[in-house]
C-alpha positions as CSV (number, residue, x, y, z in Angstrom):
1,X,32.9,15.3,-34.1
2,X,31.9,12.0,-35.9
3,X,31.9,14.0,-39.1
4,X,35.4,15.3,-38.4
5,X,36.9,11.8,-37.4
6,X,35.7,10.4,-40.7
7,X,37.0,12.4,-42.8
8,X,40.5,12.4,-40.7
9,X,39.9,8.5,-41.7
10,X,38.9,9.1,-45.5
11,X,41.8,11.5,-45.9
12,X,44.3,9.4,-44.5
13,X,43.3,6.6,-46.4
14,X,43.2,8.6,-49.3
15,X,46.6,10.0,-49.1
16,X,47.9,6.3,-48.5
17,X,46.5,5.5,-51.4
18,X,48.2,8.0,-53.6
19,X,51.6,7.1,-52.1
20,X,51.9,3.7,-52.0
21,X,51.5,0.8,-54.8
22,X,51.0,-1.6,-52.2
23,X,47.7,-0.7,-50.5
24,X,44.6,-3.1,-51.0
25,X,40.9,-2.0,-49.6
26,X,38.4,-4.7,-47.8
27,X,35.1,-4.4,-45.9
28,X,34.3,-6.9,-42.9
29,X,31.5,-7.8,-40.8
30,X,30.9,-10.1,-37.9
31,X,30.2,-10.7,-33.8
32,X,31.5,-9.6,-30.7
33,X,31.3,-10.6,-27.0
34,X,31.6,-7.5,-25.3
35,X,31.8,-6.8,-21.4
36,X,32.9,-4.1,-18.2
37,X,36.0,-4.0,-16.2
38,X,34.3,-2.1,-13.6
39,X,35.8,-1.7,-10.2
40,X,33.5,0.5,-7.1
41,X,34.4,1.5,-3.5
42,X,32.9,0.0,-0.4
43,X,29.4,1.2,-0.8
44,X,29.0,0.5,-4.1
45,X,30.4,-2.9,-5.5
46,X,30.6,-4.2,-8.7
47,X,29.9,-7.5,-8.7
48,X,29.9,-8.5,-11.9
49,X,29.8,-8.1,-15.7
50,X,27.6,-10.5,-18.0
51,X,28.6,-11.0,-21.3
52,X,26.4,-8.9,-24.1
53,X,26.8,-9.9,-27.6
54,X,27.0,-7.1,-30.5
55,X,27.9,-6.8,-34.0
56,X,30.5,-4.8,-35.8
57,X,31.4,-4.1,-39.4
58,X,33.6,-1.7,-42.2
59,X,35.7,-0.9,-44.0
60,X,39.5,-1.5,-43.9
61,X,43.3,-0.5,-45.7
62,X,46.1,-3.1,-45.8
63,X,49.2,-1.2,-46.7
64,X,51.8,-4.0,-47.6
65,X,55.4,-4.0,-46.7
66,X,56.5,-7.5,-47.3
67,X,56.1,-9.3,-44.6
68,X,54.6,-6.5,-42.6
69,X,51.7,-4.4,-43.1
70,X,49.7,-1.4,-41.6
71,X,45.9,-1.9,-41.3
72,X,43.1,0.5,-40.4
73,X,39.4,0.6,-40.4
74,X,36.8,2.8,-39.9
75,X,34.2,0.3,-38.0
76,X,31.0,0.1,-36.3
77,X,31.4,-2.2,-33.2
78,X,28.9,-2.8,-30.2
79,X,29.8,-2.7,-26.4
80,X,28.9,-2.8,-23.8
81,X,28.0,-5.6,-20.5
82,X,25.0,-6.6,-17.9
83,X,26.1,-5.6,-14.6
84,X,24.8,-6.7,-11.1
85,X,25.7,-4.1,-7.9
86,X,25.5,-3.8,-4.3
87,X,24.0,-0.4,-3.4
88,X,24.0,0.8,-0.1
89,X,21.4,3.6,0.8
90,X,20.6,4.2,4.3
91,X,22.3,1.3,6.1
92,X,20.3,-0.5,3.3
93,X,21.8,-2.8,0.9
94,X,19.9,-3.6,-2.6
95,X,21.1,-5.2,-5.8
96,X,20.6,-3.3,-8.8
97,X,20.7,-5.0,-12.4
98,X,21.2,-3.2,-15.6
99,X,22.5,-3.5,-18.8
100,X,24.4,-1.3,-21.8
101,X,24.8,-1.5,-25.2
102,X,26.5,1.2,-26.7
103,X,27.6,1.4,-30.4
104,X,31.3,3.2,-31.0
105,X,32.7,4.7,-34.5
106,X,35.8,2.7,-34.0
107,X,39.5,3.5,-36.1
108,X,42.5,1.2,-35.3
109,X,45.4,1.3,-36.8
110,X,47.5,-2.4,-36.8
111,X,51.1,-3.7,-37.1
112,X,50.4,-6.7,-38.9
113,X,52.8,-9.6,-39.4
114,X,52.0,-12.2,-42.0
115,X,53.4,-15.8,-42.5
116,X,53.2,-17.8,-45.6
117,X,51.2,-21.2,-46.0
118,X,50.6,-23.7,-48.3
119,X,47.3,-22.1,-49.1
120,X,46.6,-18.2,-48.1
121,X,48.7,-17.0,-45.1
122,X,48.4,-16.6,-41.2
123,X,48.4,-12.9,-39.9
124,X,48.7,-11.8,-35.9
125,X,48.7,-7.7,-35.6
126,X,48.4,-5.5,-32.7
127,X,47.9,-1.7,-32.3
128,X,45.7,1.2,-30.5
129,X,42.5,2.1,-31.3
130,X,40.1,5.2,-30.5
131,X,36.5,5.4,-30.4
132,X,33.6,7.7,-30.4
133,X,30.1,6.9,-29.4
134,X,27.4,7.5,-31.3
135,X,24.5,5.9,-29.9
136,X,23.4,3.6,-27.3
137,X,20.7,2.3,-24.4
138,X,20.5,1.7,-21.1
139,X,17.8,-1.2,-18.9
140,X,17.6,-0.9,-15.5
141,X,15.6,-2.9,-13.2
142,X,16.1,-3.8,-9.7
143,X,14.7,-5.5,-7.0
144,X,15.2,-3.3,-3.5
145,X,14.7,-3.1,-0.6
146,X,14.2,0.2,-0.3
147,X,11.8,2.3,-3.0
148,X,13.2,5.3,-3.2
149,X,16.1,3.5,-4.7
150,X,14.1,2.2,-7.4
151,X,12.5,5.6,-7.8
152,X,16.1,6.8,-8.1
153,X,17.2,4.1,-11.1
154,X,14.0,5.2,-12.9
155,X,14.2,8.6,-13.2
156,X,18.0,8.5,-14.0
157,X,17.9,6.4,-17.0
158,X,14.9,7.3,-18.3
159,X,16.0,9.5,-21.1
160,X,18.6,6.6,-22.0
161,X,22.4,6.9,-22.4
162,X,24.1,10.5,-22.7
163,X,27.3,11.2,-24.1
164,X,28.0,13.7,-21.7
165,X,31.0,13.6,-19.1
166,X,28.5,16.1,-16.9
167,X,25.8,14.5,-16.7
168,X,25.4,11.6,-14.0
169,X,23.3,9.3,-16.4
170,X,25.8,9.5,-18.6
171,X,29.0,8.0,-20.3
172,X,32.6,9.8,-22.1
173,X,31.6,10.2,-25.5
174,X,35.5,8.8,-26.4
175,X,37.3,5.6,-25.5
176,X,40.6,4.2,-26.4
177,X,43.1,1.6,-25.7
178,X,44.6,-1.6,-27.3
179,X,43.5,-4.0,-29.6
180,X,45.1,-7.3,-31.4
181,X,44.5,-9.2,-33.9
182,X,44.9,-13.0,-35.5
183,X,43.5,-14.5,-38.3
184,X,43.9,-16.5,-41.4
185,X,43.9,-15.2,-45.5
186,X,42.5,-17.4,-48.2
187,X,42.9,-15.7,-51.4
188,X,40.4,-13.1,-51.2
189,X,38.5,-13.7,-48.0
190,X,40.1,-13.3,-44.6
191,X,38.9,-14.7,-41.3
192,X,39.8,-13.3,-37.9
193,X,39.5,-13.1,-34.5
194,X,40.0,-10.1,-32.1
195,X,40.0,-8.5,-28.7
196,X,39.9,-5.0,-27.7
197,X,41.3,-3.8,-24.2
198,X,39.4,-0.6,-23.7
199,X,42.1,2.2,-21.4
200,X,39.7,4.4,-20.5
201,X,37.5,4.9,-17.7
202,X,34.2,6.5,-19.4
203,X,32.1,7.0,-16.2
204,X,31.3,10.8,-16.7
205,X,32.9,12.6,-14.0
206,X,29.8,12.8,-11.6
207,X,29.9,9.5,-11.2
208,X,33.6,8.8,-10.2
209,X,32.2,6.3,-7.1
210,X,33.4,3.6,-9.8
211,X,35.3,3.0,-13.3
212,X,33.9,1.3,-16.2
213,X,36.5,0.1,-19.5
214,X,35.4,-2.1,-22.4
215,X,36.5,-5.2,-23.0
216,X,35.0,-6.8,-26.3
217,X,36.4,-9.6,-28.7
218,X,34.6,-10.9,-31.9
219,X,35.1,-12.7,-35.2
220,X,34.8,-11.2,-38.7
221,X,35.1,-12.5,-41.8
222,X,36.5,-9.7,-44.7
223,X,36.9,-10.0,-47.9
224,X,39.7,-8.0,-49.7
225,X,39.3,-5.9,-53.0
């Protein structure tokens, strides 16, 4: 599947390429903040999401139009988040800690609107974007109440992250949603900023008791060929 989505991405860049005068080529690299949206039911809360910082990187295609452009990459971007619960088990209520950090094969594709300075130019661009994970980690630890609920944590993460929707320990292999974009362009070297609003729930289906989405922003600096 990663195979097949980038060579969807080489091909479309390729074709663009052929057709239009107008398209330049860059590669960026940079941070990200990245966090859950994650909301449970009554006997299992989320309380929170901590902030876990990644990195991400690629390649991108401007195709100019004037004023306007289309941008995609093909990037490698971490998410992810620490999260604190409430878990009941047996009329017993325990806090369980963890934290992800899973790393996606990322493509969005950008409207971009650009605005002349005295020196470079300002862009702000927004579009979807979709997702595939390729690899990632899980740390659990706890501190219950009840030991057969840390027994539980430990055997289910104990083989790490799956990209399985059938299996409990688990996440969707695919996410997708929205992303913008604002930054400035200095001759050759560009400097952004941008957040990504992650649509999809990708708890695997076993474990519907709550939704998880990625939310991530970061700052790259690119330089264009």
């Amino acid at each position: 599947m990663i195979n097949k989505l980038t060579l969807s991405v080489v091909l479309l860049l390729s074709v663009l390429s052929v057709s239009a005068q107008g398209i330049k080529f860059g590669i960026k690299g940079g941070l990200n903040a990245a966090n859950f949206a994650r909301s449970g039911n009554a006997d299992f809360d989320i309380k929170g999401s901590n902030t876990l910082v990644g990195v991400q990187g690629g390649l991108f295609a401007n195709l100019d139009l004037g004023r306007i452009s289309i941008q995609s990459a093909i990037m490698y971007t971490g998410k992810g988040g620490g999260t604190y619960m409430d878990y009941v088990d047996d009329d017993i209520r325990d806090i369980i800690y963890g934290k992800a950090s899973i790393y996606y094969l990322q493509v969005p594709v950008n409207l971009v609107y650009h605005v002349p300075l005295t020196k470079g130019k300002l862009f702000v661009g927004a579009g979807p974007f979709i997702s595939r994970a390729i690899n990632g980690r899980f740390n659990a630890y706890d501190k219950p109440k009840n030991a057969n609920v840390a027994a539980y944590y430990r055997d289910r993460y104990a083989s790490g992250i799956e990209f399985d929707s059938n299996k409990i320990n688990g996440f969707k292999p695919f996410d997708y949603g929205i992303n913008g974009l604002i930054g400035v362009q200095l001759n050759k070297v560009l400097l952004n900023l941008n957040y990504d609003l992650g649509l999809a729930d990708i708890n695997p289906e076993r474990r519907s008791m709550y939704k998880t989405r990625t939310r991530s922003s970061g700052l790259t600096i690119g330089y264009i060929f």
